[in-house]
C-alpha positions as CSV (number, residue, x, y, z in Angstrom):
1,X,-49.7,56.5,10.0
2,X,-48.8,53.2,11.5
3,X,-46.0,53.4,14.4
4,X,-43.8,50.9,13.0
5,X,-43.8,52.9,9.5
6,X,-42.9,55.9,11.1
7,X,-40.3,54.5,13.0
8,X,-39.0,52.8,9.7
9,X,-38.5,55.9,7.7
10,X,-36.0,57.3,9.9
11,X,-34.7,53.7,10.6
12,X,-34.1,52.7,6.9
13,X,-31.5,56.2,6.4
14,X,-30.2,56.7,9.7
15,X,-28.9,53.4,10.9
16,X,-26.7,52.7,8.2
17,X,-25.2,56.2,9.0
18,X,-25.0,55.0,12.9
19,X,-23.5,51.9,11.9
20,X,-20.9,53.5,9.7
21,X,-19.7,55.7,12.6
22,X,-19.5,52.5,14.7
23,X,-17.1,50.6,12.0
24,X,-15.0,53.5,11.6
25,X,-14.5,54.5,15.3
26,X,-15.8,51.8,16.9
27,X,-14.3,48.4,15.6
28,X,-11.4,47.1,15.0
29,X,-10.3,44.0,12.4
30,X,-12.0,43.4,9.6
31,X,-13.6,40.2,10.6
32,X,-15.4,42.6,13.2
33,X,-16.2,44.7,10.4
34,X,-17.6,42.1,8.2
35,X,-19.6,40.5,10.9
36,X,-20.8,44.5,12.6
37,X,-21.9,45.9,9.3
38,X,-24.1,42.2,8.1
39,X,-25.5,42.5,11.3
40,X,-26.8,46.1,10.2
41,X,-27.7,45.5,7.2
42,X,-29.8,42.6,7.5
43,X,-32.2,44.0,9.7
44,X,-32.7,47.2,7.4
45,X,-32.9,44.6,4.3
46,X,-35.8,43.2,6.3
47,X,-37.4,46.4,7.3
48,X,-36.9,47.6,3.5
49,X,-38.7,44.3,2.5
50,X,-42.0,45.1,5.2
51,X,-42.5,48.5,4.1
52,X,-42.5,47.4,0.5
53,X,-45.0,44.5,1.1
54,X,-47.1,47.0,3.2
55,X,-47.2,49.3,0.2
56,X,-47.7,47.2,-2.2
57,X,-51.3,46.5,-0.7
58,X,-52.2,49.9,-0.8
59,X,-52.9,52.5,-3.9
60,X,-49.4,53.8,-4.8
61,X,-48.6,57.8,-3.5
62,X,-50.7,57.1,-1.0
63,X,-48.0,58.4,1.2
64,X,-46.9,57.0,4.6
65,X,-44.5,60.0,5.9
66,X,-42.8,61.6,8.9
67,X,-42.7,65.4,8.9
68,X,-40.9,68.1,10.6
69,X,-40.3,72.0,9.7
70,X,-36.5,72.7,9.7
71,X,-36.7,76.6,7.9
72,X,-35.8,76.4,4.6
73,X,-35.7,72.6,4.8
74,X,-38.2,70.3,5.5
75,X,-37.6,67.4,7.9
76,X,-40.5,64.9,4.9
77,X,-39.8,61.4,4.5
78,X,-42.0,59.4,2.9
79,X,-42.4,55.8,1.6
80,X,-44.8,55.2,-1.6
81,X,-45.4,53.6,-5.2
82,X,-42.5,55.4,-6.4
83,X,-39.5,54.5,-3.5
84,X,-41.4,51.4,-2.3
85,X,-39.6,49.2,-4.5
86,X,-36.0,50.7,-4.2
87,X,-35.9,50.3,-0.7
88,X,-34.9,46.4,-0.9
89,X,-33.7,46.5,-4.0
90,X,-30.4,49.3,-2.4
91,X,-31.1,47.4,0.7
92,X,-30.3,43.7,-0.6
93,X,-27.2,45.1,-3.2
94,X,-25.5,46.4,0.0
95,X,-26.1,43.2,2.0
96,X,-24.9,41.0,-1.1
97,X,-21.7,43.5,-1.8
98,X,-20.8,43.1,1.7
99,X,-21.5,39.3,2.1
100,X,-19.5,38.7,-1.1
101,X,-16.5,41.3,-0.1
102,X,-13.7,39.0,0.9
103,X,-12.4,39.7,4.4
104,X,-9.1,41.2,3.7
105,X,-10.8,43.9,1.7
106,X,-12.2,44.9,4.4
107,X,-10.1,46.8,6.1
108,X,-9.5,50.7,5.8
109,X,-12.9,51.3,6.8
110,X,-14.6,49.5,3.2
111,X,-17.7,48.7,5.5
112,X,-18.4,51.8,7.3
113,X,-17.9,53.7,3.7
114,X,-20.6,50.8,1.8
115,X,-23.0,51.8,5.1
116,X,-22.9,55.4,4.4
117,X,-23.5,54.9,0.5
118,X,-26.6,52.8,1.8
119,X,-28.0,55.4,3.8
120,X,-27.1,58.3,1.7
121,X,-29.5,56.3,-0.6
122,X,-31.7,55.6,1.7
123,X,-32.1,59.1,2.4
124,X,-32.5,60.4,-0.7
125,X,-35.1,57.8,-2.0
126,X,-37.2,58.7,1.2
127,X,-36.7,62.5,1.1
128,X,-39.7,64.6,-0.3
129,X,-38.2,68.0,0.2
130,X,-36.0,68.5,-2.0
131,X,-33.0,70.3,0.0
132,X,-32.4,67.3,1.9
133,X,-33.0,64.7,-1.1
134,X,-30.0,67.2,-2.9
135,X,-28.0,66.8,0.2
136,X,-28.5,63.0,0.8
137,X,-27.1,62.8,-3.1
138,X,-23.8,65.1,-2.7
139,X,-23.4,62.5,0.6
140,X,-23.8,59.5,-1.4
141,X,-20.6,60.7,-3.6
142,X,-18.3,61.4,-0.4
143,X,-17.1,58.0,0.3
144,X,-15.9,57.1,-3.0
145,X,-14.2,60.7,-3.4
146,X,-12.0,59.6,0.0
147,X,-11.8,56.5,-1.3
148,X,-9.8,57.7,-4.2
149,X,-7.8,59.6,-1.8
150,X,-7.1,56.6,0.3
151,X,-5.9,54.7,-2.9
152,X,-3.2,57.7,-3.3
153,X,-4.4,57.6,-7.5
154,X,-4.0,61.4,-9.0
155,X,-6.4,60.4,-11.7
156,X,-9.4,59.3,-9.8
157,X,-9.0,61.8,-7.1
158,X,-9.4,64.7,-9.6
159,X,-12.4,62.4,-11.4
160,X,-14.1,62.1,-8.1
161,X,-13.5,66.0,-6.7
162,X,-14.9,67.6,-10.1
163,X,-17.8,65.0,-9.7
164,X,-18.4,65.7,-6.1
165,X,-18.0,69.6,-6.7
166,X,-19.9,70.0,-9.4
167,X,-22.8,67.8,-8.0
168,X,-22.9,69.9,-4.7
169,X,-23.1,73.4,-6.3
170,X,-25.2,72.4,-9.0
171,X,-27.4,71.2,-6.4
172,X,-26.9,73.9,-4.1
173,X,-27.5,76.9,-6.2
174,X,-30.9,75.3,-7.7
175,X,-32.2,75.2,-4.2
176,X,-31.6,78.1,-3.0
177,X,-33.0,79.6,-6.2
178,X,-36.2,77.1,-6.0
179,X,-36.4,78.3,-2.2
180,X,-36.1,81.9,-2.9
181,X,-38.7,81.9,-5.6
182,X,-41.3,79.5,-3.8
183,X,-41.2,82.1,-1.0
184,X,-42.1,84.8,-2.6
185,X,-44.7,83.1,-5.0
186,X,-46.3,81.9,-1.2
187,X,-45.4,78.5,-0.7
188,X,-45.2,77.8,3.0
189,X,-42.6,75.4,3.0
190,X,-40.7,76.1,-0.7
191,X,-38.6,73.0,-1.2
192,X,-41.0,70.1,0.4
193,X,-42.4,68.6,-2.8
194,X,-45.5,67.8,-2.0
195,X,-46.3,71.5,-1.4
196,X,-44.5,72.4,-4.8
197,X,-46.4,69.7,-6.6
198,X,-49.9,71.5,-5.9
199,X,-49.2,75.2,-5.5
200,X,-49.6,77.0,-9.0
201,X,-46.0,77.9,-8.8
202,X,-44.0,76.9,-11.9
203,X,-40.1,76.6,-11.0
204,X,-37.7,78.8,-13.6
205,X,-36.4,76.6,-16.0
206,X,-32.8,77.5,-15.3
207,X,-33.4,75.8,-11.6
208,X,-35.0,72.6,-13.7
209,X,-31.7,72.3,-16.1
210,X,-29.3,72.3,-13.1
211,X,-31.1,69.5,-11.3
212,X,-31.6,67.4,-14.6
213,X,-28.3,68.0,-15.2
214,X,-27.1,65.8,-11.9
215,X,-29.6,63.5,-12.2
216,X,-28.2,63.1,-15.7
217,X,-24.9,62.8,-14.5
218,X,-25.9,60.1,-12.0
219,X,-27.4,58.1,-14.7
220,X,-23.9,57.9,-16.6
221,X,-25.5,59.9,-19.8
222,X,-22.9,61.2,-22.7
223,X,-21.3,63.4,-22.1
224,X,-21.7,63.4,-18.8
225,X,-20.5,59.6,-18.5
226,X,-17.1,60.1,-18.2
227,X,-16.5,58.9,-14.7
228,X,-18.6,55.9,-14.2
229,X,-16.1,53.6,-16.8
230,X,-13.5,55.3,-14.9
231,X,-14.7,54.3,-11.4
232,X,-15.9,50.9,-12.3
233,X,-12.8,50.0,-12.8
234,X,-10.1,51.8,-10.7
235,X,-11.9,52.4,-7.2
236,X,-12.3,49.5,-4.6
237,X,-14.8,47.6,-6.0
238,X,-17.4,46.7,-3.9
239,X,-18.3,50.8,-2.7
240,X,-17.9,51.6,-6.4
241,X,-20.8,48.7,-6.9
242,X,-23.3,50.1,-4.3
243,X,-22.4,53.7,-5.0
244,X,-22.3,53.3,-8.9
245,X,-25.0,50.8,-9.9
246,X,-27.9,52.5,-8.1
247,X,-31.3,54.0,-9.9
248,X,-30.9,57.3,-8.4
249,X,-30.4,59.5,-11.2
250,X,-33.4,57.9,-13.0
251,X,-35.5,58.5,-9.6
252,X,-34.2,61.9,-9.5
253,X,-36.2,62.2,-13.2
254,X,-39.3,60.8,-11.8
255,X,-39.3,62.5,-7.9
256,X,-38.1,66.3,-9.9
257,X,-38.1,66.6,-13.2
258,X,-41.7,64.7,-13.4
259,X,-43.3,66.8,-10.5
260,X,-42.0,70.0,-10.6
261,X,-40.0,71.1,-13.6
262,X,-42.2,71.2,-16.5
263,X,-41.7,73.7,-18.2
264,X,-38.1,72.0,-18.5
265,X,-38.8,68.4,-19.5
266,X,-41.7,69.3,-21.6
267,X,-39.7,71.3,-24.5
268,X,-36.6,69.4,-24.0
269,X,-37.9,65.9,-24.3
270,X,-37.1,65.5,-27.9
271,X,-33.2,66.7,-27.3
272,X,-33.3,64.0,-24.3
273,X,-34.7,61.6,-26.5
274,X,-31.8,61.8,-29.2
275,X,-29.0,61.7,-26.2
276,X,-30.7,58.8,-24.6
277,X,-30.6,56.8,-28.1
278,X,-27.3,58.4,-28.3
279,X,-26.0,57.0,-25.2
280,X,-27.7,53.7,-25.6
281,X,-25.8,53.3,-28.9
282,X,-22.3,54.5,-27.6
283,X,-22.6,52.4,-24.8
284,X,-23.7,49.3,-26.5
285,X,-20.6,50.1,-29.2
286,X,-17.9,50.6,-26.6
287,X,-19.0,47.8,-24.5
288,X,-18.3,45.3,-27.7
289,X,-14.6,46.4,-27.6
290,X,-14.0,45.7,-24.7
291,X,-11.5,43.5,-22.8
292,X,-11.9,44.1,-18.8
293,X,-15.6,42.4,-17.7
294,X,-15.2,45.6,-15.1
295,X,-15.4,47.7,-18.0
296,X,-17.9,45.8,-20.1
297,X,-20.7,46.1,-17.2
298,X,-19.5,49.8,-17.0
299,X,-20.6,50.6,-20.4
300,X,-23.5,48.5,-20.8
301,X,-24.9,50.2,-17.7
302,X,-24.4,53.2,-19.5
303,X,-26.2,51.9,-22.3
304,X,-29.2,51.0,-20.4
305,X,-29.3,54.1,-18.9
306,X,-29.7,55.7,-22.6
307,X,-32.5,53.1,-23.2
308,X,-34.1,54.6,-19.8
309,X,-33.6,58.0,-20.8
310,X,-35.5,57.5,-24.0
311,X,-38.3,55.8,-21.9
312,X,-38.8,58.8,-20.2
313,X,-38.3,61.4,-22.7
314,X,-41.7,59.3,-24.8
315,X,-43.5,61.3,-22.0
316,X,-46.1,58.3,-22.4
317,X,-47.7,56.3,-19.5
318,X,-46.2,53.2,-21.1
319,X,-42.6,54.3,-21.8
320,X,-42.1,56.1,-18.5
321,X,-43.4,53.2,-16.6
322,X,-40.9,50.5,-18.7
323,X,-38.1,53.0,-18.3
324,X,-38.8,52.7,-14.3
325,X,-38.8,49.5,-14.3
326,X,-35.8,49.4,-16.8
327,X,-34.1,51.3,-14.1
328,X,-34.8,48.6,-11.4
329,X,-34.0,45.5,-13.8
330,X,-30.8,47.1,-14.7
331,X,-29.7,47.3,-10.9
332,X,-30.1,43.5,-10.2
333,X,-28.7,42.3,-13.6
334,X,-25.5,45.2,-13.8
335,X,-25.1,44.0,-10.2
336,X,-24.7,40.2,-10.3
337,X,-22.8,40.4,-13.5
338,X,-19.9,43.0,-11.4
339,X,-20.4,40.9,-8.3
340,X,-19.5,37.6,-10.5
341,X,-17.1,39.3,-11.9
342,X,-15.3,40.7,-9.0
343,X,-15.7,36.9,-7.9
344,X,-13.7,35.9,-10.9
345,X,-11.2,38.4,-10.5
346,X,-10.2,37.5,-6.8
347,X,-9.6,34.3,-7.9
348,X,-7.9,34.5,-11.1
349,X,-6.3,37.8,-10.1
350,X,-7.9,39.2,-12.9
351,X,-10.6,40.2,-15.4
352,X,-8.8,40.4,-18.4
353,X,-10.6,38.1,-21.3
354,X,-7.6,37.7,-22.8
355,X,-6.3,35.5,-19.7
356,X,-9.4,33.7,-18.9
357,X,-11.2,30.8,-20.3
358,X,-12.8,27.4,-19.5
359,X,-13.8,28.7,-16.3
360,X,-17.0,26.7,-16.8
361,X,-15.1,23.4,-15.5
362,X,-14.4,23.9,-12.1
363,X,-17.2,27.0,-11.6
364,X,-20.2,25.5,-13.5
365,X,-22.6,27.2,-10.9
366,X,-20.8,30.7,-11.4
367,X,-21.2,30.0,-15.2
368,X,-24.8,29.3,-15.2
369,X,-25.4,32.2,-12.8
370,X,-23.5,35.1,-15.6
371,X,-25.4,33.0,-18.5
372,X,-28.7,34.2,-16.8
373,X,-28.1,37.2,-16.0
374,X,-26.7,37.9,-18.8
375,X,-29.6,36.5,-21.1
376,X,-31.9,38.9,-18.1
377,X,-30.0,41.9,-18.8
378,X,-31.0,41.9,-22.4
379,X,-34.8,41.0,-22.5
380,X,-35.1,37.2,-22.5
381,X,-38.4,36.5,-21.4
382,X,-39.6,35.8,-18.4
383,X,-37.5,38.4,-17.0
384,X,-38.1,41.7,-16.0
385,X,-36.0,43.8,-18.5
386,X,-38.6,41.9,-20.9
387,X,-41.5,43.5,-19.6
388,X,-39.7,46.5,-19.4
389,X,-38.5,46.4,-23.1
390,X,-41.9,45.7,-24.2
391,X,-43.4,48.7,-22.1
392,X,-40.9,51.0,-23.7
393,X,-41.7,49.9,-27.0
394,X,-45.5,50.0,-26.8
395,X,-44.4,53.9,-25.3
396,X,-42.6,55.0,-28.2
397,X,-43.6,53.5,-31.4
398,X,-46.7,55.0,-32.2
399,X,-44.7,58.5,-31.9
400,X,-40.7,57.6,-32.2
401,X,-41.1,54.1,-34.7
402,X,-37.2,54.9,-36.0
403,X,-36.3,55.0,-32.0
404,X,-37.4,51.7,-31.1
405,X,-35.7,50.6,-34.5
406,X,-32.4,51.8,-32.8
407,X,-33.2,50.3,-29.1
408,X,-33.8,46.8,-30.8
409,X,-30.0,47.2,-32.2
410,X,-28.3,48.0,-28.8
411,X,-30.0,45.1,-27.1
412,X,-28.7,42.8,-30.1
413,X,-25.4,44.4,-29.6
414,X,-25.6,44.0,-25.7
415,X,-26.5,40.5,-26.3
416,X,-23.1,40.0,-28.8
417,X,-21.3,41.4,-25.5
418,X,-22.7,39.5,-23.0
419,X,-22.2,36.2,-24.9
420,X,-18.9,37.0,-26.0
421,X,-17.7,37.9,-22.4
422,X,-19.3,34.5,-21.0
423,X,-17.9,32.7,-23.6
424,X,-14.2,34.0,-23.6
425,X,-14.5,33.3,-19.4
426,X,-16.2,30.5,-18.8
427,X,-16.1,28.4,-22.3
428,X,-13.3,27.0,-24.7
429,X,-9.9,26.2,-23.1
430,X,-7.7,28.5,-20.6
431,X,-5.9,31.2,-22.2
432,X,-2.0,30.6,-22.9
433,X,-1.4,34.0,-21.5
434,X,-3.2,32.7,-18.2
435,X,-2.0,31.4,-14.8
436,X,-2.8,28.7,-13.7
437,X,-6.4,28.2,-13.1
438,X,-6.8,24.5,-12.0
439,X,-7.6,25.5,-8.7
440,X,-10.3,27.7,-9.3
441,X,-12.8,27.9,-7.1
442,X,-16.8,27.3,-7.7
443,X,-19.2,29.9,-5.7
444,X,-19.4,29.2,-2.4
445,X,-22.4,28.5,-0.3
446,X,-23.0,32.3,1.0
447,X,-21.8,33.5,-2.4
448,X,-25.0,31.0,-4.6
449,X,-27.1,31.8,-2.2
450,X,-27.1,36.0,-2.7
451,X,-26.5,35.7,-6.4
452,X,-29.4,33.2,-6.9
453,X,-31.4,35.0,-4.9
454,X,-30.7,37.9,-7.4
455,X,-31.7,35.4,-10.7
456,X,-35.1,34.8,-8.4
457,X,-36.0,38.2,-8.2
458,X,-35.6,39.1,-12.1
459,X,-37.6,36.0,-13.1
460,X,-39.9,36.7,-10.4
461,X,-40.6,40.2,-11.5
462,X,-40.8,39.3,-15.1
463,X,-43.6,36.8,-14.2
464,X,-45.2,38.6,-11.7
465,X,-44.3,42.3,-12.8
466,X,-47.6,43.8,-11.1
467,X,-46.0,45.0,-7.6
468,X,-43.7,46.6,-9.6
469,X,-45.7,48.4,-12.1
470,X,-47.3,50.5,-9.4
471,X,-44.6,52.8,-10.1
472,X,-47.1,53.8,-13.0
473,X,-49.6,55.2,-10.8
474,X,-49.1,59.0,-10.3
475,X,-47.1,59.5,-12.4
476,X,-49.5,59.8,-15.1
477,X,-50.8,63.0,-13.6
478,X,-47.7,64.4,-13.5
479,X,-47.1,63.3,-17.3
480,X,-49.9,65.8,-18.4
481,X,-48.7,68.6,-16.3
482,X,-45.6,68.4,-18.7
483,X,-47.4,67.9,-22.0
484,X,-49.3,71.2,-21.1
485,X,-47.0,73.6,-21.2
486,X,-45.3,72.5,-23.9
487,X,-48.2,72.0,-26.2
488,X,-48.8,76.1,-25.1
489,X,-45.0,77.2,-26.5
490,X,-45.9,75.0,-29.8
491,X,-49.2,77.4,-30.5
């Protein structure tokens, strides 16, 4: 393995956590802050970016890793076709939430609380044992639990302890169940995945529920979607951004449930195929009712994550490989939309529809900037939810026709919210109910440049969705492993 690679697998997840402990000890002032935690996160943007590039030249899960025996747990990080990609993509959604934070935000230890979201990420996308990936994900959760605690709001304190609590002993009990049966079926090291992957030992399915469970939780499925809406819209928005929008409850589907569960995804991909249609439609339905843009991104996020869920519950090469990249899409798109509208709200004061309106006049740059977004978020082509769409598709409608007849009316009722929320912002006059938006203010330089930079990158991928689609290698293998069994319990 190449020094620099080694050396960037503990850098990626480790100097965010570094750089947290400096803001929230170290620095004082929240220009400091601001200035401290860019200068962190720039550099592991760039690293992010190198080890993707390097990747990409090579045969995806053709593993680069860094491995040390700690007991139970196993010190493995690795980069490869599967985490390659979401290294820049958590990377550059920190480094625009914190350029685009305004300063007076800032204070109360905001930045050190983004940085330890970022490398709780980091972490977990890197992790191939899966004690520490489980640990790195109950971590990821802290800082917007003592967030809500910060805030002083009753609600979202008891929203964010059940989610952190039942996260951590869901988590906790299926490893030390997974570690006490690896051991005694011979597994040297019983939670590193790559040993679990090709030993002949088959996890209990109870272990498998609990950790789909979380990573089903993570993705903001019904009915476990309860406090994403919730959070979107009541905790300090820029940590609720990098902690909320992330792909890490799809990757959690892909890393476990893919490799080493089976005997769990296999028999219960038709029930996750009727809640991710489920949850693409209730999403989709509640987003159209809505009146806060915080709470329209919620709930089409959770939409989306229903279309992903579907994806991989096809258990085909094509529909798990669009619902990855669905997954990745959905990050960029969800996340310029909430950054914009966060942008509106610190100007206007707020993100009601019903007090906005001919936005487009002064702010024709942020206007154009939602308008393509928004049209990327539901499939327009040359983007790459398009290609994504059209993998899931191809997936499922040899098998699940009546399914992608349902997907194709959530994205036309995404697309109804979307337009409806650009044009009740940005179009028509101002609201009567509004204040006085003459002096509203256009993006500024910083500000085009990060969201523009997150427009480039969907049309990028939709024209040149290759790179990406390495995702789909390996995981192919791991799709027959699951067809097996459950083909067995059908005979």
């Amino acid at each position: 393995m190449s020094a620099w690679v080694q050396y960037s697998l503990i850098f990626l997840w480790l100097t965010p956590l570094l750089a947290a402990a400096a803001l929230r000890w170290g620095v004082r002032g929240a220009t400091k802050q601001r200035a401290l935690a860019l200068g962190f996160a720039l550099p592991i943007f760039l690293v992010a970016c190198a080890l993707f590039v390097h990747e990409g030249t090579r045969h995806a899960y053709k593993e680069d890793h860094l491995e040390q025996g700690l007991g139970w747990l196993h010190s493995h990080f690795a980069v490869d076709g599967l985490n390659a990609v979401l290294l820049p993509l958590t990377a550059g959604l920190t480094l625009v939430a914190l350029l685009m934070t305004p300063r007076a935000d800032m204070r109360a230890g905001l930045a050190a609380k983004i940085m330890v979201v970022e490398g709780a990420l980091m972490g977990s996308f890197l992790a191939l044992d899966a004690g520490v990936l489980s640990s790195f994900v109950v971590l990821s959760l802290l800082p917007l639990w003592f967030d809500a605690r910060h805030r002083g709001s009753r609600p979202l304190q008891v929203i964010m302890k059940s989610l952190v609590v039942a996260t951590g002993l869901a988590l906790a009990v299926a490893m030390i169940g997974l570690a006490f049966e690896a051991s005694a079926a011979g597994v040297q090291n019983p939670l590193d995945l790559v040993e679990l992957t090709k030993s002949a030992y088959s996890p209990s399915p109870w272990i498998g529920t609990l950790v789909l469970a979380v990573a089903l939780l993570r993705m903001g499925i019904v009915p476990l979607h309860l406090w994403f809406p919730a959070t979107a819209q009541h905790s300090t928005p820029h940590l609720a951004l990098v902690t909320c929008l992330t792909p890490l409850g799809s990757f959690m589907l892909a890393r476990l449930a893919l490799a080493i569960f089976p005997r769990v995804l296999g028999p219960a991909a038709p029930l996750l195929m009727a809640v991710g249609v489920f949850t693409a439609l209730y999403g989709a339905f509640l987003a159209v009712g809505q009146f806060d843009l915080r709470r329209i991104v919620a709930w089409f996020w959770v939409s989306q994550s229903g279309l992903v869920l579907a994806g991989f519950a096809g258990l085909d090469d094509a529909s798990v490989s669009g619902a990855l990249l669905q997954a990745m899409s959905t990050v960029v798109e969800c996340g310029g939309l909430m950054l914009l509208t966060l942008a509106v709200e610190v100007r206007a004061n707020t993100t009601d529809l019903r007090k906005l309106g001919g936005l487009a006049h002064n702010a024709p740059r942020m206007a154009t900037a939602y308008l393509i977004l928004a049209a990327a978020a539901v499939g327009f082509p040359g983007t790459i939810s398009f290609v994504a769409e059209d993998l899931v598709g191809q997936g499922l409608l040899r098998e699940h026709p009546f399914v992608v007849g349902l997907l194709f009316i959530v994205t036309a009722v995404n697309g109804i919210t979307l337009w409806r929320a650009f044009k009740r912002t940005f179009l028509g006059p101002p609201s009567p109910h509004a204040d006085d938006l003459r002096g509203f203010e256009d993006l500024r330089r910083w500000e085009s440049y990060a969201i523009w930079g997150m427009v480039g990158t969907l049309l990028l991928g939709g024209f040149l969705p290759e790179p990406l689609l390495a995702v789909r290698r390996g995981v192919v293998d791991k799709i027959g492993r699951i067809e097996a069994p459950a083909s067995v319990e059908r005979h």
